[in-house]
N, CA, C and O atoms as a GROMACS GRO file, in nm:
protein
  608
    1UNK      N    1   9.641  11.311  13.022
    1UNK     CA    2   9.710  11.318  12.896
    1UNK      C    3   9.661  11.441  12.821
    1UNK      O    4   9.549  11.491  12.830
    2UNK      N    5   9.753  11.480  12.753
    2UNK     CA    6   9.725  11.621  12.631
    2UNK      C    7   9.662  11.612  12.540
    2UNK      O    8   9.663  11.494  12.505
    3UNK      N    9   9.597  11.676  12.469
    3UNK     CA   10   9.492  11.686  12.380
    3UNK      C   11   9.550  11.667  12.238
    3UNK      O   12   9.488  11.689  12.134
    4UNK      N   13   9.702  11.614  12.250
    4UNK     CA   14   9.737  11.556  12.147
    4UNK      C   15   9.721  11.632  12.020
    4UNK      O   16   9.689  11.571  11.918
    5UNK      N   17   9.741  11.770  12.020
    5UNK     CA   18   9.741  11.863  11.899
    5UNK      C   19   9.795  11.911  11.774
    5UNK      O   20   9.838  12.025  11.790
    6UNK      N   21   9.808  11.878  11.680
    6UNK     CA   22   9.931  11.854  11.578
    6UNK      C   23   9.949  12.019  11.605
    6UNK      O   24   9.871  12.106  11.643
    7UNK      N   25  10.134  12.019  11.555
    7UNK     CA   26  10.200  12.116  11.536
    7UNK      C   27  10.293  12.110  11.471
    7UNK      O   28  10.341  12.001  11.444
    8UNK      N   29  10.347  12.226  11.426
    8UNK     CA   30  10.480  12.201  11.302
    8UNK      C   31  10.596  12.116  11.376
    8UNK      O   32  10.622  12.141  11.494
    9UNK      N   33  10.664  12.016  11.304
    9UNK     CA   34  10.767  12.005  11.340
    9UNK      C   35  10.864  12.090  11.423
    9UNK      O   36  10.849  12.211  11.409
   10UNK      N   37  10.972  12.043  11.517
   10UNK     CA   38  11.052  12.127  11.504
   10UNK      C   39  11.174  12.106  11.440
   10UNK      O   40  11.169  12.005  11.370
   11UNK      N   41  11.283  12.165  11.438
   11UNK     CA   42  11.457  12.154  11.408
   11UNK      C   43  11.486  11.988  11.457
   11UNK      O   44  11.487  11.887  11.387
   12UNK      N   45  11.503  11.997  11.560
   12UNK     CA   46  11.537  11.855  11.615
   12UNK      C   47  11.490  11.784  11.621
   12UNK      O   48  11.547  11.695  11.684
   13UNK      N   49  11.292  11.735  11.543
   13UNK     CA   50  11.268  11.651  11.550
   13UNK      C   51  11.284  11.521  11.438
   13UNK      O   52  11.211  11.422  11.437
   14UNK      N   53  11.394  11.548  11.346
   14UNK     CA   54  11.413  11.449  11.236
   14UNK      C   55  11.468  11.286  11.275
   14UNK      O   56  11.455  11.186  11.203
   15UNK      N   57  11.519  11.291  11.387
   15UNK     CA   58  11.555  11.114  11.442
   15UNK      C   59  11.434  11.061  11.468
   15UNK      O   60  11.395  10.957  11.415
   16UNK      N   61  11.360  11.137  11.559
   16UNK     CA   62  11.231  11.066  11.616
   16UNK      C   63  11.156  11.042  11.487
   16UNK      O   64  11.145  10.928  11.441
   17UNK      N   65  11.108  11.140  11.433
   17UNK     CA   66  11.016  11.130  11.268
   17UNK      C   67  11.059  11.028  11.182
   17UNK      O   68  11.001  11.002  11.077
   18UNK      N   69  11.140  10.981  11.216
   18UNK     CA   70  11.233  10.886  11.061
   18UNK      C   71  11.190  10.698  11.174
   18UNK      O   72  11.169  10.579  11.152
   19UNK      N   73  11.200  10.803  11.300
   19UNK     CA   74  11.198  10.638  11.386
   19UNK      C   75  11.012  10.586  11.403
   19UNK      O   76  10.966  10.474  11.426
   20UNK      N   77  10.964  10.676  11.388
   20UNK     CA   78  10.780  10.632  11.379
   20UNK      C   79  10.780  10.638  11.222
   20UNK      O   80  10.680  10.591  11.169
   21UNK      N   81  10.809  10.653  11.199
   21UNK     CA   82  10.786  10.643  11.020
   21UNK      C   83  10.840  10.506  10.970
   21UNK      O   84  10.798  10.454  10.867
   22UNK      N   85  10.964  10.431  11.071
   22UNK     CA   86  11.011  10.338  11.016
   22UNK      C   87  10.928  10.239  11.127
   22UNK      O   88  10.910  10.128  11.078
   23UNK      N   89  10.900  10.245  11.199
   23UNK     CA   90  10.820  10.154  11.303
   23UNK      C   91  10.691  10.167  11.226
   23UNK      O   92  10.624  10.067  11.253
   24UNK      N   93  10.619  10.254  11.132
   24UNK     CA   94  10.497  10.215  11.116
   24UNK      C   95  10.516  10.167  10.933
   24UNK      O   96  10.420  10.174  10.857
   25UNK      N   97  10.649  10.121  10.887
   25UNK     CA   98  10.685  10.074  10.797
   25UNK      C   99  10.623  10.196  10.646
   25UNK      O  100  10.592  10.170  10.530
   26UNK      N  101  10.627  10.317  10.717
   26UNK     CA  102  10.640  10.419  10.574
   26UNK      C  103  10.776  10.451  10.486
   26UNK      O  104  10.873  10.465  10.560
   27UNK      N  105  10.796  10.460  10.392
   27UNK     CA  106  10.912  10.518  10.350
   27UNK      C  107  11.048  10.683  10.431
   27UNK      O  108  11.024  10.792  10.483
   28UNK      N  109  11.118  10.641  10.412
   28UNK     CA  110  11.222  10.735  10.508
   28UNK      C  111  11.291  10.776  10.389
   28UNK      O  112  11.280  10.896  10.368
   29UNK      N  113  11.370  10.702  10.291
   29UNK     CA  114  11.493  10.753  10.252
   29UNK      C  115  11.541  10.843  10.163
   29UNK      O  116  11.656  10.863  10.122
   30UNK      N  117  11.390  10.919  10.129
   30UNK     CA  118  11.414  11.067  10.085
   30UNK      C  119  11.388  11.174  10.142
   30UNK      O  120  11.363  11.284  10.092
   31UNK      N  121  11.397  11.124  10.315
   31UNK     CA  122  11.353  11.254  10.426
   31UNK      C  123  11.493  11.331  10.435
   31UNK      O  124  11.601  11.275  10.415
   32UNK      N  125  11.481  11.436  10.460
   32UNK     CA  126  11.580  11.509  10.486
   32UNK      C  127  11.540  11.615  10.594
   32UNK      O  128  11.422  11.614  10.630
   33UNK      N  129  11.615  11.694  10.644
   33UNK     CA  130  11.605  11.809  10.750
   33UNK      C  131  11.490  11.935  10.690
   33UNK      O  132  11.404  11.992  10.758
   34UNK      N  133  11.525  11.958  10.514
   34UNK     CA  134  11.461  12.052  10.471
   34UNK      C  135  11.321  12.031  10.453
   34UNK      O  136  11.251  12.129  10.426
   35UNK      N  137  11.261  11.896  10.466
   35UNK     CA  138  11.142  11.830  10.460
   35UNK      C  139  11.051  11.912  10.619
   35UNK      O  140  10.931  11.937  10.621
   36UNK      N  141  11.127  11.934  10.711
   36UNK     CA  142  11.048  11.979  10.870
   36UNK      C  143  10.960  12.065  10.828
   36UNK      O  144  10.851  12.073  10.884
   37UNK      N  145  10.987  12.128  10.741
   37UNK     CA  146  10.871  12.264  10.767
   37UNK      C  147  10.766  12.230  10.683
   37UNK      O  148  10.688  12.314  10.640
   38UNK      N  149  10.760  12.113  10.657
   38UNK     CA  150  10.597  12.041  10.566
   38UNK      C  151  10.564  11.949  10.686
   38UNK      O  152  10.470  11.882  10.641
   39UNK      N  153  10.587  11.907  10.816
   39UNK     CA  154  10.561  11.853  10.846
   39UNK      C  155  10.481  11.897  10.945
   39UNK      O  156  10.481  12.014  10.983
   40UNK      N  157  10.393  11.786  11.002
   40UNK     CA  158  10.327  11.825  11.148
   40UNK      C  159  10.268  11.713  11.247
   40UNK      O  160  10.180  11.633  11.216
   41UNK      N  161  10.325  11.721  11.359
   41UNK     CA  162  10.315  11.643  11.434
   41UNK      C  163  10.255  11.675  11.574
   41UNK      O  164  10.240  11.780  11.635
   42UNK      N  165  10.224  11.534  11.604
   42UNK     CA  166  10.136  11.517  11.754
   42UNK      C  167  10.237  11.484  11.842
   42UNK      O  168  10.314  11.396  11.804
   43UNK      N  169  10.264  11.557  12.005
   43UNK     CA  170  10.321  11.483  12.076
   43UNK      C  171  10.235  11.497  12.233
   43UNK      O  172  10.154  11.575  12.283
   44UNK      N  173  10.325  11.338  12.282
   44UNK     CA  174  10.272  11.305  12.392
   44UNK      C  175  10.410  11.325  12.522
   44UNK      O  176  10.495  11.241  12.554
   45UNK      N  177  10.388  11.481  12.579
   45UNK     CA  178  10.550  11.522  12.624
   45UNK      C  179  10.632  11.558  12.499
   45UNK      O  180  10.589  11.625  12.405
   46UNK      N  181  10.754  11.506  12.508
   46UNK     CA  182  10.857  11.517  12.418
   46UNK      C  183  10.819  11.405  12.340
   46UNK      O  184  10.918  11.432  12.272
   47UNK      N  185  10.778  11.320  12.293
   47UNK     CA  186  10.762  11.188  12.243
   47UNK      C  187  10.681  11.215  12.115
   47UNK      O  188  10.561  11.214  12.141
   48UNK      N  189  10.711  11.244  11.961
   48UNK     CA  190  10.632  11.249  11.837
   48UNK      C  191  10.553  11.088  11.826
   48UNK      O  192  10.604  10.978  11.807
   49UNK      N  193  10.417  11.126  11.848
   49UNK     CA  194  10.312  10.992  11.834
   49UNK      C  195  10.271  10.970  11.702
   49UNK      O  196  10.257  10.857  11.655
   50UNK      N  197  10.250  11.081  11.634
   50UNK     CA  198  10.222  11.091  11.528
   50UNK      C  199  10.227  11.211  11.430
   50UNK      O  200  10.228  11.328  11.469
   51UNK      N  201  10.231  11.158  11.244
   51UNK     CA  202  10.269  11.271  11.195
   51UNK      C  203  10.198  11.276  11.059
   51UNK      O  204  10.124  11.180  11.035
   52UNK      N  205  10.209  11.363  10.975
   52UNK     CA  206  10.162  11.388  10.849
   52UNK      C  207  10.299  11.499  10.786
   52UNK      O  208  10.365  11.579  10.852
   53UNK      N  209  10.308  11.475  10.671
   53UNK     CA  210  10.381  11.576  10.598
   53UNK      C  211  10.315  11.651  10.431
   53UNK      O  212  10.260  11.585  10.342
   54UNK      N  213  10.330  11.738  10.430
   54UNK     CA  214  10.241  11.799  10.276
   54UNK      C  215  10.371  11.831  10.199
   54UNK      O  216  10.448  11.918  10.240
   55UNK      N  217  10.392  11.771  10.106
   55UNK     CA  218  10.496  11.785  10.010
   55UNK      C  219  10.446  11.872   9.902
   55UNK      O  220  10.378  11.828   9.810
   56UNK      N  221  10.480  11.987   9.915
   56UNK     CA  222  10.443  12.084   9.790
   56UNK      C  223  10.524  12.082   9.655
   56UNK      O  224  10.646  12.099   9.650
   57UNK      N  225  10.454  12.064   9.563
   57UNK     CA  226  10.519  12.088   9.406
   57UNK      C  227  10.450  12.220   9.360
   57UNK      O  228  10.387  12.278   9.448
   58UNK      N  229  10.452  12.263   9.264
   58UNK     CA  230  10.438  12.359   9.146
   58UNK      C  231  10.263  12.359   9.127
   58UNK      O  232  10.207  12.468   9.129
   59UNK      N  233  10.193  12.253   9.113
   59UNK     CA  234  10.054  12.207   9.099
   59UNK      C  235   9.979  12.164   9.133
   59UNK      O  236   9.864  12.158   9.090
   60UNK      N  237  10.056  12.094   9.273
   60UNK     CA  238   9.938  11.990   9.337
   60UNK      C  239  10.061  11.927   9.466
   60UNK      O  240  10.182  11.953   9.458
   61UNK      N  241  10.017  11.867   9.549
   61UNK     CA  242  10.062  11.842   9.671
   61UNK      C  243  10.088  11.715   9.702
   61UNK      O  244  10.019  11.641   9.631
   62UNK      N  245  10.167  11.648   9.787
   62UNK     CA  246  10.188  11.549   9.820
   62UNK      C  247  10.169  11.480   9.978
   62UNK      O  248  10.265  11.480  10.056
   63UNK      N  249  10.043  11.425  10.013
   63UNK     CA  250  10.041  11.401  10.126
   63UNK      C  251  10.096  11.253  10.132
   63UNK      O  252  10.075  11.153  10.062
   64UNK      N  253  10.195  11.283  10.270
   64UNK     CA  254  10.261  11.114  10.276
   64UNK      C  255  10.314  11.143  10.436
   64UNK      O  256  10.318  11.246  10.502
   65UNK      N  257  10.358  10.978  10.472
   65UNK     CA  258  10.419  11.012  10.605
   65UNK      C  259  10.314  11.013  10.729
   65UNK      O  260  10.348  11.021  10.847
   66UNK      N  261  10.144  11.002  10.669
   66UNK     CA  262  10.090  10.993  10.757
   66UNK      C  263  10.107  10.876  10.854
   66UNK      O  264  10.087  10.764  10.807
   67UNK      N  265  10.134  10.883  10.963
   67UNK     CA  266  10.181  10.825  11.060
   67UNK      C  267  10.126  10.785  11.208
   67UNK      O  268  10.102  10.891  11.266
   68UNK      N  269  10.100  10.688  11.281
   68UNK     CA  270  10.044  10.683  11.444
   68UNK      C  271  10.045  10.580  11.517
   68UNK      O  272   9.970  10.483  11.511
   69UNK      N  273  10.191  10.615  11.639
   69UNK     CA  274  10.238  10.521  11.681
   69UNK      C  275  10.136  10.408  11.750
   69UNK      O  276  10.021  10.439  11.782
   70UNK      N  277  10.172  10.313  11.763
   70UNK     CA  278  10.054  10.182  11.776
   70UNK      C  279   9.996  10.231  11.873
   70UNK      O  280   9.880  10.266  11.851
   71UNK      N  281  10.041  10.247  11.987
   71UNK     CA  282   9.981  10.279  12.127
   71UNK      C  283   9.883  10.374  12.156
   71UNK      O  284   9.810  10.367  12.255
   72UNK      N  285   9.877  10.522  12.018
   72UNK     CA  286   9.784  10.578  12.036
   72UNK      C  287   9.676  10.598  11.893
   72UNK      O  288   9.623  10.700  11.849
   73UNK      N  289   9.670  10.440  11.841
   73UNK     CA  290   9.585  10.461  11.720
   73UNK      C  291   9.451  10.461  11.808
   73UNK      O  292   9.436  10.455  11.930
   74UNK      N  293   9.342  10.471  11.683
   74UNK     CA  294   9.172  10.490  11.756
   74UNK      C  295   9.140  10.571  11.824
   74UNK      O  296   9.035  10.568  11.888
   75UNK      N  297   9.232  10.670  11.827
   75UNK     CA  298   9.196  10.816  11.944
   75UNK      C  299   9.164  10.939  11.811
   75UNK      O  300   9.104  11.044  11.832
   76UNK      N  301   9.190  10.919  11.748
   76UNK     CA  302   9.103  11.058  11.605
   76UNK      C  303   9.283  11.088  11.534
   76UNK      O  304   9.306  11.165  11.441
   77UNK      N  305   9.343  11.040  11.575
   77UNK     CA  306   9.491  11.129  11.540
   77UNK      C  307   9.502  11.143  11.397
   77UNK      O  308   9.480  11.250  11.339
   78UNK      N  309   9.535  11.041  11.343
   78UNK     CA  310   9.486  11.017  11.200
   78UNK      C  311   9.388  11.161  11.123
   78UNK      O  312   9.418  11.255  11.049
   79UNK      N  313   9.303  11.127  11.167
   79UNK     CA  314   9.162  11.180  11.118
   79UNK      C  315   9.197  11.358  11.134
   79UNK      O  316   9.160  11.442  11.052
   80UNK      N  317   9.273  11.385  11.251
   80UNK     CA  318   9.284  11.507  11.302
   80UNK      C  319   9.413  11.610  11.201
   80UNK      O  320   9.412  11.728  11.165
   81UNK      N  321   9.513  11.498  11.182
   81UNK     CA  322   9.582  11.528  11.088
   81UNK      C  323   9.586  11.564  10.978
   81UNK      O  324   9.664  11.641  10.923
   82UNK      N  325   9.479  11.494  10.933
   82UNK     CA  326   9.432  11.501  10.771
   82UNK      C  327   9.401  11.600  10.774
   82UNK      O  328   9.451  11.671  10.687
   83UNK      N  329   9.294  11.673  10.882
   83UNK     CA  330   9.210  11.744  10.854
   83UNK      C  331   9.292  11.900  10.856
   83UNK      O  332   9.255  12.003  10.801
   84UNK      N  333   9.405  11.879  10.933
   84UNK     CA  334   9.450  12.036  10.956
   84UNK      C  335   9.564  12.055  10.819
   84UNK      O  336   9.576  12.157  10.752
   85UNK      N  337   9.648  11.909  10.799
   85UNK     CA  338   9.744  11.975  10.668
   85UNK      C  339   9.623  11.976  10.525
   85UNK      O  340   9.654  12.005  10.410
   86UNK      N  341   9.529  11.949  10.558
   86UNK     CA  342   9.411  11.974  10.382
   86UNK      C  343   9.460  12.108  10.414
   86UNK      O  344   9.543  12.171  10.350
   87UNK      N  345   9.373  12.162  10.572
   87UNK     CA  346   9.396  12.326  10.564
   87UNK      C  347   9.536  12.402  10.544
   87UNK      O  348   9.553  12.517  10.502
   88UNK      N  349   9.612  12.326  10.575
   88UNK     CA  350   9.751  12.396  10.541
   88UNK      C  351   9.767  12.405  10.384
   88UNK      O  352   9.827  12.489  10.317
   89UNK      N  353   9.708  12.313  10.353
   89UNK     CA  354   9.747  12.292  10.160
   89UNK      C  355   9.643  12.405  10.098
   89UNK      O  356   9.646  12.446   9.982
   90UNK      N  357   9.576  12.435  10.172
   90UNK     CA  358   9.448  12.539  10.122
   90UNK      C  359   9.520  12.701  10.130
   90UNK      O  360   9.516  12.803  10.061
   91UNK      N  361   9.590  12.651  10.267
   91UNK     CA  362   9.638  12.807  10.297
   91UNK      C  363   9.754  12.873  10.216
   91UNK      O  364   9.804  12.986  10.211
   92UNK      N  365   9.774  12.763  10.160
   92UNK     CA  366   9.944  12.768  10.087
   92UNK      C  367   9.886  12.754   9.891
   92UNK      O  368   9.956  12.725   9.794
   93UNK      N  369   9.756  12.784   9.895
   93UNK     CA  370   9.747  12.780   9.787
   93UNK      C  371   9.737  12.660   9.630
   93UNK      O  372   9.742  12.669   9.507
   94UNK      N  373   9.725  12.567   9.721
   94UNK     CA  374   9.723  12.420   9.685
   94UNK      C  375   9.618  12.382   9.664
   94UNK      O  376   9.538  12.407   9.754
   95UNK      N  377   9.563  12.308   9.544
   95UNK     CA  378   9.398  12.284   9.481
   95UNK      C  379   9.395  12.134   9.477
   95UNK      O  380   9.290  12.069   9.479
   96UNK      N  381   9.509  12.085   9.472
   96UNK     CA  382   9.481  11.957   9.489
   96UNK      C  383   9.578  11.835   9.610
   96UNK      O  384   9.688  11.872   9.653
   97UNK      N  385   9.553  11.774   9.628
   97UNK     CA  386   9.618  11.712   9.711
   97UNK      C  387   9.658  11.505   9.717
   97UNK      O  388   9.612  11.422   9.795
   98UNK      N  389   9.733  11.490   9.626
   98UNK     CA  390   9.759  11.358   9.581
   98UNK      C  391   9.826  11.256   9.681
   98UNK      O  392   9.886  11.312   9.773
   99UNK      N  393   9.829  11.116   9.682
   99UNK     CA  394   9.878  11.063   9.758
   99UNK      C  395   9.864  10.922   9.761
   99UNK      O  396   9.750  10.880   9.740
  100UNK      N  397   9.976  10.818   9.786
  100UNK     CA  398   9.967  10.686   9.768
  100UNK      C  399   9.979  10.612   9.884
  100UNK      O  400  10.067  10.642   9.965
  101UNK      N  401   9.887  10.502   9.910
  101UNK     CA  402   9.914  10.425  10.011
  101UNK      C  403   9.859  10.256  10.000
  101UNK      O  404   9.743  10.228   9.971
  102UNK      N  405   9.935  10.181  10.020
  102UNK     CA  406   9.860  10.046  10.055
  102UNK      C  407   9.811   9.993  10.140
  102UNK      O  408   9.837   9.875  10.163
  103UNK      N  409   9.731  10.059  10.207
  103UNK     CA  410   9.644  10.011  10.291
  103UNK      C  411   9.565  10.096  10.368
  103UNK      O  412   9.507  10.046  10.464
  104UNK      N  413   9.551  10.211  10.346
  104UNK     CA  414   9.452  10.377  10.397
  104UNK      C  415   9.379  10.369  10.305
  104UNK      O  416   9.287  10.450  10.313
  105UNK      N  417   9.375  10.298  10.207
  105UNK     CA  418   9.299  10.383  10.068
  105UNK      C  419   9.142  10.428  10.124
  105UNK      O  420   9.090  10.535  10.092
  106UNK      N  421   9.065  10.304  10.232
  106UNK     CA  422   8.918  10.319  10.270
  106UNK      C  423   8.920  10.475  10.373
  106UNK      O  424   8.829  10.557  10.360
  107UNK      N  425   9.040  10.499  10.477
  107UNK     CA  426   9.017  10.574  10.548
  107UNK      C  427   9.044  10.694  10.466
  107UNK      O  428   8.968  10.790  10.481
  108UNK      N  429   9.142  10.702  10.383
  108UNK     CA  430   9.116  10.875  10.283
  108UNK      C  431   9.013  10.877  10.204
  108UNK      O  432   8.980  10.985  10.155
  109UNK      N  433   8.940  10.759  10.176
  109UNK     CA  434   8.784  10.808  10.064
  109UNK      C  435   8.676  10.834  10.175
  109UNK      O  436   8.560  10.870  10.154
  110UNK      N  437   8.749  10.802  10.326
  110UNK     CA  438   8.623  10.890  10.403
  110UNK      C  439   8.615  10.994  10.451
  110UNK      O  440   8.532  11.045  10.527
  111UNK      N  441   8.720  11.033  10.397
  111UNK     CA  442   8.837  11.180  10.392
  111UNK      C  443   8.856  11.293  10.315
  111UNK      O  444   8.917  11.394  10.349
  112UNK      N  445   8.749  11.255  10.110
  112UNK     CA  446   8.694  11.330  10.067
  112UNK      C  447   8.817  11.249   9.978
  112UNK      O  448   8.791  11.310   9.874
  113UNK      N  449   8.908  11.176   9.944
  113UNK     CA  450   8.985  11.138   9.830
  113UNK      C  451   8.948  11.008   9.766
  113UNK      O  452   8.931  10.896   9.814
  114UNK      N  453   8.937  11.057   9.630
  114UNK     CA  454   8.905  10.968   9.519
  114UNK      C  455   9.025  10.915   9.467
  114UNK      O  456   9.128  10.979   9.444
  115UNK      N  457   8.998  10.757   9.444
  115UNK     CA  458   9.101  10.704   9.372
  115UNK      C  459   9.121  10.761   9.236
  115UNK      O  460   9.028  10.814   9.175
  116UNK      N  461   9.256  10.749   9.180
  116UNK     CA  462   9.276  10.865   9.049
  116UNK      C  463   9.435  10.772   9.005
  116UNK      O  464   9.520  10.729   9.083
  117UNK      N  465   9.433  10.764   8.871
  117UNK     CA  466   9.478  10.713   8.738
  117UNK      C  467   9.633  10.745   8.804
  117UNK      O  468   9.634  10.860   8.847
  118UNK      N  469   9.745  10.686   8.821
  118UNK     CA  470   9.840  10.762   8.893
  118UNK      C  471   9.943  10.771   8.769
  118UNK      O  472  10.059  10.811   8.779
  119UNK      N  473   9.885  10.730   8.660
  119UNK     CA  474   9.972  10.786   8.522
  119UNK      C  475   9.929  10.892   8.493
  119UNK      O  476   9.994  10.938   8.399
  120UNK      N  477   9.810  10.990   8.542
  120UNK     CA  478   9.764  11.105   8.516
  120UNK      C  479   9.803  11.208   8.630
  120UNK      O  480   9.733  11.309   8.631
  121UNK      N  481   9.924  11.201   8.747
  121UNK     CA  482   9.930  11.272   8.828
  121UNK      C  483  10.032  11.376   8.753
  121UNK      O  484  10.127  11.342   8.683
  122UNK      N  485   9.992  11.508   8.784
  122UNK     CA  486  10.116  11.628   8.732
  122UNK      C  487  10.245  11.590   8.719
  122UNK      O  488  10.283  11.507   8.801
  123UNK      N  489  10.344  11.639   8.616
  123UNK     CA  490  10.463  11.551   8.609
  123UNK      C  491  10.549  11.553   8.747
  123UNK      O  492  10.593  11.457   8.810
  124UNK      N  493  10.562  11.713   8.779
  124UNK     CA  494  10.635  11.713   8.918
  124UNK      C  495  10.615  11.584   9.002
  124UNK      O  496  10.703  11.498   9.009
  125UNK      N  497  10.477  11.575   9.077
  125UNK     CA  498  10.483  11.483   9.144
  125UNK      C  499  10.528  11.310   9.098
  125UNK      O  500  10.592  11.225   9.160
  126UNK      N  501  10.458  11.309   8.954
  126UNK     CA  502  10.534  11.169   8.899
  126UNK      C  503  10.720  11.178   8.878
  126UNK      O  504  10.779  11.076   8.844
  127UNK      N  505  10.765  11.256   8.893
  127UNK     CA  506  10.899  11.265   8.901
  127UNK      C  507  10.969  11.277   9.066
  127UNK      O  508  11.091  11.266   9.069
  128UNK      N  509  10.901  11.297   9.193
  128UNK     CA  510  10.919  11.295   9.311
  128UNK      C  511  10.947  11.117   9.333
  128UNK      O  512  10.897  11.027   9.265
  129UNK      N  513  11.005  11.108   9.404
  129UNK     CA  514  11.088  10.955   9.514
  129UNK      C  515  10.955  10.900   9.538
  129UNK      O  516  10.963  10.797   9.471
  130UNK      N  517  10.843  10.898   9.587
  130UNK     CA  518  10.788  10.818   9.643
  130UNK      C  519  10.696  10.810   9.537
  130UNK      O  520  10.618  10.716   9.555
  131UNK      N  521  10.676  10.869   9.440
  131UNK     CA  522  10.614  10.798   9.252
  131UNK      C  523  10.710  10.719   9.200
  131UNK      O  524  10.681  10.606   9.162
  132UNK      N  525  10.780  10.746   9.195
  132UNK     CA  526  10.933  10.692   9.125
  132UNK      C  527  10.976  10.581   9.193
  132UNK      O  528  10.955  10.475   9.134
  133UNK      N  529  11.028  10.575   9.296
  133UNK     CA  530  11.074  10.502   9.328
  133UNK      C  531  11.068  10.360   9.499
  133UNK      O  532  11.124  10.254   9.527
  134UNK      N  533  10.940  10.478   9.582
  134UNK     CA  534  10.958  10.405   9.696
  134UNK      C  535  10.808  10.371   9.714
  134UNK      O  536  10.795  10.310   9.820
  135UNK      N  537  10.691  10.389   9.650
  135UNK     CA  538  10.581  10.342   9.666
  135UNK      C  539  10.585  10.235   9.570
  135UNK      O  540  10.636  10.240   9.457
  136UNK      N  541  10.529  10.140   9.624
  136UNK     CA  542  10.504  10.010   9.515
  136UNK      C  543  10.422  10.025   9.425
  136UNK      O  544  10.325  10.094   9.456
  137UNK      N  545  10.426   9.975   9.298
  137UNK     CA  546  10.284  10.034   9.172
  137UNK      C  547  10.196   9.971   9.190
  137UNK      O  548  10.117   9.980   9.096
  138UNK      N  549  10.154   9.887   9.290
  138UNK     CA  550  10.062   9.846   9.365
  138UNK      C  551   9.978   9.917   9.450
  138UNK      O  552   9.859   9.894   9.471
  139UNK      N  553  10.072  10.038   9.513
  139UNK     CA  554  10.001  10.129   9.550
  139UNK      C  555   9.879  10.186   9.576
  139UNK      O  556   9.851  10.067   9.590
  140UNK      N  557   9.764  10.255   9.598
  140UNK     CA  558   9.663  10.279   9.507
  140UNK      C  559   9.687  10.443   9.541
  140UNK      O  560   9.738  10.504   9.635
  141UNK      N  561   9.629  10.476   9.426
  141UNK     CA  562   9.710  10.697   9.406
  141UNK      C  563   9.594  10.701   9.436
  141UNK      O  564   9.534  10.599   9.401
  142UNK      N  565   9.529  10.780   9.489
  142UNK     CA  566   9.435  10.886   9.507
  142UNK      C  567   9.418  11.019   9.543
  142UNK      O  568   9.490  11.064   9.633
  143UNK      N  569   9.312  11.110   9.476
  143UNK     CA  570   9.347  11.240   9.481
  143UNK      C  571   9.238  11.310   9.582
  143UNK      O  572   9.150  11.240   9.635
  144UNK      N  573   9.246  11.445   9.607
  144UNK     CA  574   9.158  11.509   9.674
  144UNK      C  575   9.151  11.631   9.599
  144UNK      O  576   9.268  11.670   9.598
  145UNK      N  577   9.072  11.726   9.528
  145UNK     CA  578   9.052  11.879   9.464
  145UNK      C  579   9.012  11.934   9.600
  145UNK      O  580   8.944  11.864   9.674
  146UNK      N  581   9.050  12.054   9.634
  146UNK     CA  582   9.070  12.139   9.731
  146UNK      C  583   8.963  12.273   9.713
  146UNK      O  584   9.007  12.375   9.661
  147UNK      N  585   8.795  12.266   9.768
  147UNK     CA  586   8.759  12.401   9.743
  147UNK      C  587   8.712  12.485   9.893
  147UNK      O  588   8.724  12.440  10.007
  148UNK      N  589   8.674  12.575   9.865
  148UNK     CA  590   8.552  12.601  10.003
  148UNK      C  591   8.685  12.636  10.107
  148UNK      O  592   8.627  12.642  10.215
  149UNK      N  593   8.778  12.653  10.126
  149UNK     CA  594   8.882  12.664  10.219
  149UNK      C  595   8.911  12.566  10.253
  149UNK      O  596   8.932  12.553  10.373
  150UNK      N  597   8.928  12.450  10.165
  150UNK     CA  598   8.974  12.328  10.196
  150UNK      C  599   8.880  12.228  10.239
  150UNK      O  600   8.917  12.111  10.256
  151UNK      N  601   8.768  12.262  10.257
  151UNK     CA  602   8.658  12.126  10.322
  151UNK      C  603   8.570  12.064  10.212
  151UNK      O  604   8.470  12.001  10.247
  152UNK      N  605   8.596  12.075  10.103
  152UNK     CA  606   8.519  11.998  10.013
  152UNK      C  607   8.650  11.906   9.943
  152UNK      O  608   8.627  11.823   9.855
   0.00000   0.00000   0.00000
């Protein structure tokens, strides 16, 4: 097997992405085609195992979509992901990096993200679909500040 390396999306991979995203019960229905080039994914062959996407605003970033199909969780994928779109959000000029989930919250605070007030997130992102409308306010928001080239 391949060393399982995240890489950008491509053009054609929006059926498969929407179909592990809905098998691992993340939100879909504000994905669109123009969303690919925030994304990045692991494959096994032709087969997307797993994914992450960095949703850029004006001030701060949106990590969501992290994703890993059942069959190849416990192999680092997760972990590997995180670690390369922080650097993408670093490279692109991004200081912070926000994000909601119900049920990661332990694996992103071992990830360098602090839980954070999600009535205090920049308006952009409180005006984005998955503040608004497709994360539950149950949620828990947590943030990450971006220094050092991204590793702090």
């Amino acid at each position: 097997m391949s060393a399982l390396l995240p890489e950008p999306a491509l053009a054609g991979d929006l059926p498969d992405l929407l179909a592990l995203l809905a098998a691992c019960s993340l939100p879909t229905a504000d994905l669109a085609q123009r969303h690919l080039a925030d994304f990045l994914v692991c494959r096994d062959g032709e087969r997307i195992v797993a994914s992450v996407c960095l949703e850029r605003h004006v001030t701060a970033a949106l990590l969501r979509s992290l994703a890993v199909a059942t069959a190849y969780r416990q192999r680092g994928l997760a972990s590997r992901l995180v670690d390369e779109i922080v650097q993408h959000a670093w490279n692109r000029k991004q200081r912070e990096i926000f994000l909601l989930t119900t049920s990661a919250a332990g694996f992103f605070a071992a990830r360098g993200f602090q839980p954070f007030d999600r009535r205090q997130v920049p308006p952009e992102l409180a005006q984005c679909s998955e503040f608004r409308d497709l994360c539950p306010a149950s949620a828990v928001c947590m943030r990450r500040t971006l220094a050092n080239g991204g590793t702090a």
